[in-house]
C-alpha angles and dihedrals in degrees: 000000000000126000123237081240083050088052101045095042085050087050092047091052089049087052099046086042083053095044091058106047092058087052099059085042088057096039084055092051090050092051115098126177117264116212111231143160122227096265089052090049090045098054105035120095110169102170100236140064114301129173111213116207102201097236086215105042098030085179089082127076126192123201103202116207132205092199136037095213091052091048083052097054092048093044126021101081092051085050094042078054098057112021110029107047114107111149097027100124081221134356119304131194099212120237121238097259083037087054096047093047086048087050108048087040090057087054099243145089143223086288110050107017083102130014097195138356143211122194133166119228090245096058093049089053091055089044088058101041087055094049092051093044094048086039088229114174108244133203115262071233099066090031091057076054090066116036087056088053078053097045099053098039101253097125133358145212110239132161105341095321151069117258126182123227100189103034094167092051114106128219108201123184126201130169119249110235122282151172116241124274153165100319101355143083136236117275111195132194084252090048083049096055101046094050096046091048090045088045086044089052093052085048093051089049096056096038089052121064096183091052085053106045080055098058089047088064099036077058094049109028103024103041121068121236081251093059096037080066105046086057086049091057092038090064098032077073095068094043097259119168097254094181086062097081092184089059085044089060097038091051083044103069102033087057093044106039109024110024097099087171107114079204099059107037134002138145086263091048085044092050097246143095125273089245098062097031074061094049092053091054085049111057080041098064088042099065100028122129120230116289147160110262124057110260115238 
């Protein structure tokens, strides 16, 4: 039998949860999307929440964030969603407990698990109607997500469901520069640059159709049959969906082309000499199309 003590402690954590809960749905409707270039995004750490709009390419969103473990919270179960489900008979949204079990077998926590994320409207809108239709628990922070996704248009609440207005648009995520602290790692300037230009590369590859078409044939047609599987090893490492070929192509050519981090990808990391690690960039400079970031 509870106590009254029991009772009251139980009233006044409803309350705080509540509290805060109201406070990240706030926060998210006071949130409005600030235009920025690559270089503005890239230098400015302010220490809060900020939404970038790409001047340039107005179809990506960023969502800049001054903690790993709060980016985590926002974002590892929708990653988890569409890029990490391999033997789901159909796709799942994890439970709280599901998501926490995923995440310590993989070796990792809130705050590393990634480092950076890339997700369409249209698969956000699926996430949340899964969630809604598995009534799974999710995080103020996720929810935040999606009012704000609500709040600028980008997707609706109609008739029982989530729809999304702007399927093509992409939300990114990358962390704001940091020393390191109690359960989470250093982010450098270095470390910054080298997420946001890897994130902007998978938007780039979702907001334009030609660049991708290209990549689609660099996988098929440039890449031997031999190379198209050491990528596929090299992100089966980091728990990828390899049966998803589009993800396959997508993860390709940020690794290849914009992830100028030694620790995250390299020729030795990749399973091949310098040399030809140097002659893939190459022939895919060569034949790209126009696009927004500088080629390696």
């Amino acid at each position: 039998m509870k106590s009254g003590f029991d009772n009251t402690a139980g009233y006044i954590r409803k309350l705080l949860g509540a509290s805060v809960l109201m406070a990240m749905l706030q926060s998210a409707l006071a949130l409005d999307a600030v235009q920025g270039d690559f270089t503005q995004v890239l230098e400015t750490r302010s220490g809060e929440l900020t939404v970038w709009q790409i001047a340039d390419n107005p179809d990506i969103y960023i969502f800049d964030f001054p903690g790993l473990t709060y980016q985590g919270r926002s974002f590892n179960r929708i990653t988890q969603f569409t890029e990490q489900q391999t033997t789901e008979a159909y796709p799942k949204v994890l439970g709280n407990q599901e998501l926490a079990r995923y995440v310590e077998a993989a070796r990792r926590t809130q705050a590393d698990f990634a480092f950076g994320h890339d997700v369409l409207i249209s698969e956000l809108v699926q996430f949340f109607n899964f969630s809604l239709r598995d009534k799974i628990e999710l995080n103020p922070e996720e929810i935040a997500i999606r009012e704000f996704l609500i709040e600028q248009g980008l997707a609706r609440f109609w008739r029982g469901f989530y729809q999304a207005m702007k399927p093509g648009v992409v939300v990114l995520a990358i962390p704001q520069t940091q020393d390191r602290k109690v359960g989470e790692p250093m982010v450098s300037p270095g470390a910054r640059y080298a997420i946001l230009l890897h994130e902007l590369a998978h938007g780039e590859y979702y907001t334009n159709p030609h660049y991708a078409k290209y990549c689609q044939r660099f996988w098929h047609e440039t890449l031997t049959e031999y190379q198209r599987e050491l990528f596929k090893r090299f992100l089966m490492n980091f728990n990828y969906a390899v049966n998803h070929e589009e993800l396959l192509i997508n993860e390709m050519q940020a690794y290849l082309m914009f992830t100028p981090d030694p620790k995250s990808f390299s020729a030795r990391k990749l399973g091949v000499s310098d040399a030809e690690l140097q002659s893939m960039r190459e022939t895919f400079r060569r034949g790209s199309p126009p696009i927004r970031l500088p080629l390696r």
